[in-house]
C-alpha positions in Angstrom: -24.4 -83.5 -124.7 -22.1 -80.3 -124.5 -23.1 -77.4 -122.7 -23.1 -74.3 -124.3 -22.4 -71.1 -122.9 -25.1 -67.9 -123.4 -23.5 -65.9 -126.1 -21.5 -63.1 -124.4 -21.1 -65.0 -121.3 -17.3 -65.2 -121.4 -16.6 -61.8 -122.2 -19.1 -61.1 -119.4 -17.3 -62.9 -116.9 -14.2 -61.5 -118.1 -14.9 -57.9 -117.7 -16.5 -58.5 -113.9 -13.2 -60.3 -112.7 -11.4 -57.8 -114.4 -13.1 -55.0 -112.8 -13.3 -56.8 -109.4 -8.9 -56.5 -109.6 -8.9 -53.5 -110.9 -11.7 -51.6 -107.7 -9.2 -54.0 -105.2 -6.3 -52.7 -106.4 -7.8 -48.9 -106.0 -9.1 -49.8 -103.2 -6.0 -50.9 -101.4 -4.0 -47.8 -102.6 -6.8 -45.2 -101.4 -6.1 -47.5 -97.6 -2.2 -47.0 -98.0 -2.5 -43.7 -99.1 -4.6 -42.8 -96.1 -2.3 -44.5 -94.2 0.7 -42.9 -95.2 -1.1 -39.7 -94.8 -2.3 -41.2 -91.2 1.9 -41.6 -90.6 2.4 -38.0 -91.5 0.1 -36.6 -89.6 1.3 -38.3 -86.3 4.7 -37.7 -87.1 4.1 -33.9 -87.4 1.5 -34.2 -84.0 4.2 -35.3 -82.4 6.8 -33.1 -83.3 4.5 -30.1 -82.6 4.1 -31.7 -79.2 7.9 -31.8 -78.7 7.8 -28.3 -79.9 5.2 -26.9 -77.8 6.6 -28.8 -74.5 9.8 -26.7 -75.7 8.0 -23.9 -75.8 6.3 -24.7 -72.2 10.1 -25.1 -70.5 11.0 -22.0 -71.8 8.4 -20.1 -70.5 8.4 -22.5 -66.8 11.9 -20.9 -66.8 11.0 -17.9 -67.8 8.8 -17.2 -64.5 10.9 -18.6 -62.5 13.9 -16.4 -63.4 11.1 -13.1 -62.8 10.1 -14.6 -59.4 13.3 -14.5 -59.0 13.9 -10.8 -59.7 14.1 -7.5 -57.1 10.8 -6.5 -58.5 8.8 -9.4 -58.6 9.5 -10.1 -55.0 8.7 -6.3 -54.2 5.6 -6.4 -55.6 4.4 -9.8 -53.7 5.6 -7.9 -50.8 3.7 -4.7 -51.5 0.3 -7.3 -52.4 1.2 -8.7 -49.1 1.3 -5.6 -46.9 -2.1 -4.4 -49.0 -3.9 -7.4 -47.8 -2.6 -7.0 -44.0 -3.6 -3.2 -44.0 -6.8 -3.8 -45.1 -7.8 -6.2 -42.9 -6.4 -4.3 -39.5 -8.2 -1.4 -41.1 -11.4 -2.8 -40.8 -10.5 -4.3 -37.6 -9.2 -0.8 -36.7 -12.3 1.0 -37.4 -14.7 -1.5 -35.7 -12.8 -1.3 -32.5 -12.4 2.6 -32.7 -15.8 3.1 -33.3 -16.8 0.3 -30.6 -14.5 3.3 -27.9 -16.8 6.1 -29.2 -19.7 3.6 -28.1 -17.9 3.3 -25.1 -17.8 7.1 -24.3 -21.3 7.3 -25.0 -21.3 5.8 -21.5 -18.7 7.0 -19.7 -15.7 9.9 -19.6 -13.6 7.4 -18.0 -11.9 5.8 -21.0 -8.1 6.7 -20.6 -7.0 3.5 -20.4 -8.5 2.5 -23.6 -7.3 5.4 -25.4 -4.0 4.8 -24.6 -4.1 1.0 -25.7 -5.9 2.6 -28.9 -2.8 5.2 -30.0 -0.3 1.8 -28.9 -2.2 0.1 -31.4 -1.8 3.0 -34.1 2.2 3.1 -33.2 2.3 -0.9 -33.9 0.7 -0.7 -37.0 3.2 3.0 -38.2 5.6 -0.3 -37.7 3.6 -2.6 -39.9 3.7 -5.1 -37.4 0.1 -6.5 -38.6 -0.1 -9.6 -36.5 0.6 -7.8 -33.2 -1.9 -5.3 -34.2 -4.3 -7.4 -35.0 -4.2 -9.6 -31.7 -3.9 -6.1 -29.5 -7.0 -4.8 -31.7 -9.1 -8.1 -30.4 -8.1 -7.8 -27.2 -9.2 -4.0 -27.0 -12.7 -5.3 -28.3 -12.7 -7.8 -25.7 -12.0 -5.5 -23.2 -14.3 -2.6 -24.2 -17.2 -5.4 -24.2 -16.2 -6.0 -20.9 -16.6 -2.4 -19.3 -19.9 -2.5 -21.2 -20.8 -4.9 -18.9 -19.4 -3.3 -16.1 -21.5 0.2 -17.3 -24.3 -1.6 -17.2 -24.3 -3.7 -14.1 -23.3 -1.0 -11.8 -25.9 1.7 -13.1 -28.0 2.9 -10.4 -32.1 4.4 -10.4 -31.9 7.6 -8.6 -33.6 6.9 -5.2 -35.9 10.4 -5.9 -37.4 8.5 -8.7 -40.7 7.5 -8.1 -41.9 4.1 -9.3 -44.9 3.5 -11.8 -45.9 1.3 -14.8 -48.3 3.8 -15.5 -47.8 5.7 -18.5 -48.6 9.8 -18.2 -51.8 10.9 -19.5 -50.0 14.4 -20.5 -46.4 16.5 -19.9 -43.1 14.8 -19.1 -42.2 12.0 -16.0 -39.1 11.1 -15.3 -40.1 7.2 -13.5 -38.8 3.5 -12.7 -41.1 0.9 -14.7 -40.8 -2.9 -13.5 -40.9 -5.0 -16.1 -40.7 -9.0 -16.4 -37.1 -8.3 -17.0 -36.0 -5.9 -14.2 -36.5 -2.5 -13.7 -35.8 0.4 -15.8 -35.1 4.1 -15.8 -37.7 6.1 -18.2 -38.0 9.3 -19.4 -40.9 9.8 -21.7 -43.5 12.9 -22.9 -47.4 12.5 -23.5 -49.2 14.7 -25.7 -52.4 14.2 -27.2 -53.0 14.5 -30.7 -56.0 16.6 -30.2 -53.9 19.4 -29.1 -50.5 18.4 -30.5 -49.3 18.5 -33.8 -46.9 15.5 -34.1 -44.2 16.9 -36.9 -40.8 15.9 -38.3 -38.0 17.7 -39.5 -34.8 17.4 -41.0 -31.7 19.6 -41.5 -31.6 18.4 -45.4 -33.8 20.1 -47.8 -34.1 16.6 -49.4 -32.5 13.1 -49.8 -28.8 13.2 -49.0 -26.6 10.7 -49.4 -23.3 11.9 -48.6 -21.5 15.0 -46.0 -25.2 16.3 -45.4 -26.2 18.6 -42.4 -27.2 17.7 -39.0 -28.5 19.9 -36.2 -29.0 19.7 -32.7 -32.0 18.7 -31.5 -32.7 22.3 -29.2 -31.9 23.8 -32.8 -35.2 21.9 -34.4 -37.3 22.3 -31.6 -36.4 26.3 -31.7 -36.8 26.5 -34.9 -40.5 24.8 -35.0 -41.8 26.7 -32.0 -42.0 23.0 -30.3 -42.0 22.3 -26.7 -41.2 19.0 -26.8 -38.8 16.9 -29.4 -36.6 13.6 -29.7 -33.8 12.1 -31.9 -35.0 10.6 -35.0 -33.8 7.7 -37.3 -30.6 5.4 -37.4 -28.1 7.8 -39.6 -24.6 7.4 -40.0 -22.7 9.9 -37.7 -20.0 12.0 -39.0 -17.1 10.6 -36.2 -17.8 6.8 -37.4 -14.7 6.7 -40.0 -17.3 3.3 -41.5 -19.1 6.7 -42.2 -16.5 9.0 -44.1 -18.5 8.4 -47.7 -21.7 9.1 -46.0 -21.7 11.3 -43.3 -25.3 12.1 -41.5 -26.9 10.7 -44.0 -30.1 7.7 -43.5 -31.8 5.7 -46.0 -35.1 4.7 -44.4 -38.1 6.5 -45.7 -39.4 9.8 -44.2 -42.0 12.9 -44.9 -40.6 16.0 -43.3 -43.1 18.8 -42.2 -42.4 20.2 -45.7 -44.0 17.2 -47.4 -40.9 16.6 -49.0 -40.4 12.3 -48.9 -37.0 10.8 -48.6 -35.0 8.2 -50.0 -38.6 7.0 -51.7 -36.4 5.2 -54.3 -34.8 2.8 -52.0 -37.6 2.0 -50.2 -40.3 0.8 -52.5 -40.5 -2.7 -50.9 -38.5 -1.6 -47.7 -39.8 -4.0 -45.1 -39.0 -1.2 -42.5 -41.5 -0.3 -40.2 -42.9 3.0 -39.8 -45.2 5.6 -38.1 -47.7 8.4 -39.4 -48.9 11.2 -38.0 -52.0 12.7 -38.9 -54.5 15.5 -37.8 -56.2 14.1 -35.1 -54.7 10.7 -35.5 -51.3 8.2 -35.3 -50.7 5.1 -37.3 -47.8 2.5 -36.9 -47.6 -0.1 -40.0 -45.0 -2.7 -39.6 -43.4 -2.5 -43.3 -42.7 0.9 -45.0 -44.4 -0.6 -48.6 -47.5 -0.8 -46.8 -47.3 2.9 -47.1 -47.2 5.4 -50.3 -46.7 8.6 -50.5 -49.8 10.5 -49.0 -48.8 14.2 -48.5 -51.9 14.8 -46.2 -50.9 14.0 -43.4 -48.1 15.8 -41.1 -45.3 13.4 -41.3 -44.2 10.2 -41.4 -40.7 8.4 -40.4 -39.3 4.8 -40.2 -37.1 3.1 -38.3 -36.7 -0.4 -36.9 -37.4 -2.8 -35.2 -41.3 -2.4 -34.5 -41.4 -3.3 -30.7 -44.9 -3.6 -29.8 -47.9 -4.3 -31.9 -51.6 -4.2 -30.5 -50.0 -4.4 -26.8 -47.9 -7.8 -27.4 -43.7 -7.8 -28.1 -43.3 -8.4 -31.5 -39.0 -7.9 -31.5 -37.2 -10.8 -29.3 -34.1 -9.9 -30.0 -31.3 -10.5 -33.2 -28.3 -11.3 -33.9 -26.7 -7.4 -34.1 -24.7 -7.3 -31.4 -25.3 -3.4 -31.1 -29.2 -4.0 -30.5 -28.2 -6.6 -28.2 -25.7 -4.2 -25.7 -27.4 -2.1 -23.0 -27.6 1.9 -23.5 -29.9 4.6 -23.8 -32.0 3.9 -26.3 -35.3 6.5 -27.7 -38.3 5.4 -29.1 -41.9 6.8 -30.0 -45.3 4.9 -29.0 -48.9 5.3 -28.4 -52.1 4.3 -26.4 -55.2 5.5 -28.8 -54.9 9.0 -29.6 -51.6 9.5 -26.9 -48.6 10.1 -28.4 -45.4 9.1 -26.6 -41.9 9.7 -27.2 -38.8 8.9 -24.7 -36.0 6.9 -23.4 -34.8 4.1 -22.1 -31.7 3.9 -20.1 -29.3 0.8 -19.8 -31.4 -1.5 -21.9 -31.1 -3.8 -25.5 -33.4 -3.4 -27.6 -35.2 -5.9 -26.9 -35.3 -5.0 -23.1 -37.0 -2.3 -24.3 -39.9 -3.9 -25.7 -40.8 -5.1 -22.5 -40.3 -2.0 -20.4 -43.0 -0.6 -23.1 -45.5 -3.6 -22.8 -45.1 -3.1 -18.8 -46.4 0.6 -19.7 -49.3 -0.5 -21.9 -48.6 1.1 -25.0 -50.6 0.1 -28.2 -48.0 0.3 -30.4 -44.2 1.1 -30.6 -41.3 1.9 -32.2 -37.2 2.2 -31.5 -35.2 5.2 -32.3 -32.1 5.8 -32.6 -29.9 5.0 -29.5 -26.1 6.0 -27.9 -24.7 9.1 -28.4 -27.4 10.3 -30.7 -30.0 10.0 -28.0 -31.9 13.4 -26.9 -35.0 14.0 -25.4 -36.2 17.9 -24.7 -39.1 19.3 -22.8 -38.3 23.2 -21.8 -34.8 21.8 -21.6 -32.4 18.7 -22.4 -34.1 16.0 -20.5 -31.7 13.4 -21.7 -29.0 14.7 -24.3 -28.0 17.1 -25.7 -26.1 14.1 -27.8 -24.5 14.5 -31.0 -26.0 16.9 -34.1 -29.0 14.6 -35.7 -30.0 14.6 -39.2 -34.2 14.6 -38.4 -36.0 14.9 -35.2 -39.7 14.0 -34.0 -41.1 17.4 -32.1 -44.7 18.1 -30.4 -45.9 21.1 -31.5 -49.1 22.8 -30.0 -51.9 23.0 -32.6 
């Protein structure tokens, strides 16, 4: 029996193997096409990449030939000698600034101004490195008569000795502490009878070349009998200072009611004092406080060294609160007011010659050469023009 075929079926099978060829056939030229294409693209890759390394060598030789040049080498030079002056000009300033510290203590520096103006000659030669080890080893030295100030200073044998703090009017005393024994000078007034003010030679914030006075000028001025220095400020002989002479930034109310430097100190963890009619109030950050015009004044400075009759300042890691000077500070007992010095202690030495007195509360001043303390006279000072003062005025 023969088998028959579906009609069609041929022609069928002829146009699918026909068409199979044909799709194979475009098939394979789309792939060598592509590849071609493929070729022609690496080719050119590669000849851009010959082109660009080209391009790469001539510019390679381009710098070198400038590095090369008069001007390229003066101007590393000049970078060179920028970078050396400013660094020995910081050095320059901390270590002049660190002999002003020095003559806070004592008129005998001679030797140490002569090793300064050496220094200045060695650098008119821009010999950097010489400078540089003759600045550190003017430091070192300056640190070391610190020492020496400090050791050797001597209580007056006329002074008498008490840890008791005066009920009213000014004491001149030696207070034994757990730390040794210390010079005072300090003023009681009650705030009863005493108005507890503070002034400033500025109208209002200052931030730059504002006025200072001394502190005899506030108290005359105010009718006070008794005054002391105020706040940290940066004083006008500090070159670190030449953008900003006498100016502070902590927060303060002068007797005007006129607030300073509120701004910057909106979350100043700063502490501060307030004085009041009838009363005196010592909060350990200034953001604690707003800006109540009621009362007489208010300033801040830091640290905070007592709090409810214990030490609350140990020390840091500021090597200026950690050398020994003269150092003021304002404190109470209840309704007593007190405001003094300190002589040849840190900071934190200070907080323990106040505990030994049994203040309530306390806080340092400024210290050094701005350091004054008046009652009918200069008591400690006059030191250096101040730009705000503390002063007792009779009510």
């Amino acid at each position: 029996m023969k088998l028959k075929l579906p009609k069609n079926s041929f022609h069928r099978f002829t146009v699918i193997v026909v068409g199979s060829v044909v799709i194979g056939f475009a098939v394979l030229a789309v792939i060598v096409v592509s590849w071609i294409n493929l070729q022609k693209k690496l080719t050119e890759t590669v000849g851009e990449k010959i082109a660009l390394q080209a391009q790469m060598a001539s510019v390679s030789g381009e710098l070198s030939r400038l590095k090369s040049e008069d001007q390229y080498q003066k101007n590393q030079k000049l970078q060179g000698d920028i970078t050396n002056i400013e660094k020995t000009y910081t050095q320059t300033v901390t270590a002049y600034e660190d002999l002003l510290r020095l003559k806070d203590n004592t008129k005998d520096t001679k030797k140490f101004d002569e090793a300064f103006a050496e220094i200045l000659a060695i650098l008119s030669r821009r010999e950097y490195d010489k400078a540089a080890e003759s600045l550190s080893a003017l430091r070192t030295d300056i640190a070391a008569e610190q020492s020496k100030l400090a050791a050797s200073f001597v209580i007056p044998e006329n002074v008498p000795a008490s840890n008791a703090a005066p009920a009213s009017g000014y004491v001149r005393q030696s207070v034994q502490a757990d730390i040794g024994t210390f010079l005072v000078d300090m003023i009681a007034a009650d705030v009863s009878s005493t108005r507890v003010i503070v002034d400033t030679a500025s109208d209002q914030t200052c931030s730059k070349d504002c006025p200072a006075m001394s502190l005899s000028d506030y108290v005359s001025r105010n009718s006070a009998y008794a005054g002391v220095n105020g706040s940290y400020f940066c004083p006008a002989d500090y070159p670190s200072c030449a953008d900003k002479k006498n100016s502070f930034d902590t927060l303060l109310m002068n007797k005007n009611k006129v607030y300073f430097n509120s701004e910057n100190n909106k979350y100043s963890v700063v502490p501060a004092v307030i004085f009041g009619s009838g009363f005196v109030r010592f909060v350990g950050q200034s953001l604690e406080w707003g800006r109540d015009t009621g009362i007489d004044s208010m300033i801040a400075n830091q640290p905070l060294l007592v709090a409810g009759g214990n030490i609350v300042f140990g020390g840091n890691s500021d090597p200026k609160m950690g050398s020994t000077g003269s150092r003021g500070f304002v404190a109470n007992r209840g309704n007593t007011v007190y405001i003094g010095v300190v002589h040849n202690v840190t900071v934190a030495g200070m907080a323990h010659v106040l505990k030994a007195l049994g203040v309530d509360n306390a806080l340092n001043l400024d210290s050094g050469g701005s350091v004054a303390l008046w009652n009918g006279g200069y008591k400690v000072g006059p030191g250096r023009n101040i730009p705000n003062a503390i002063l007792f005025v009779r009510k």
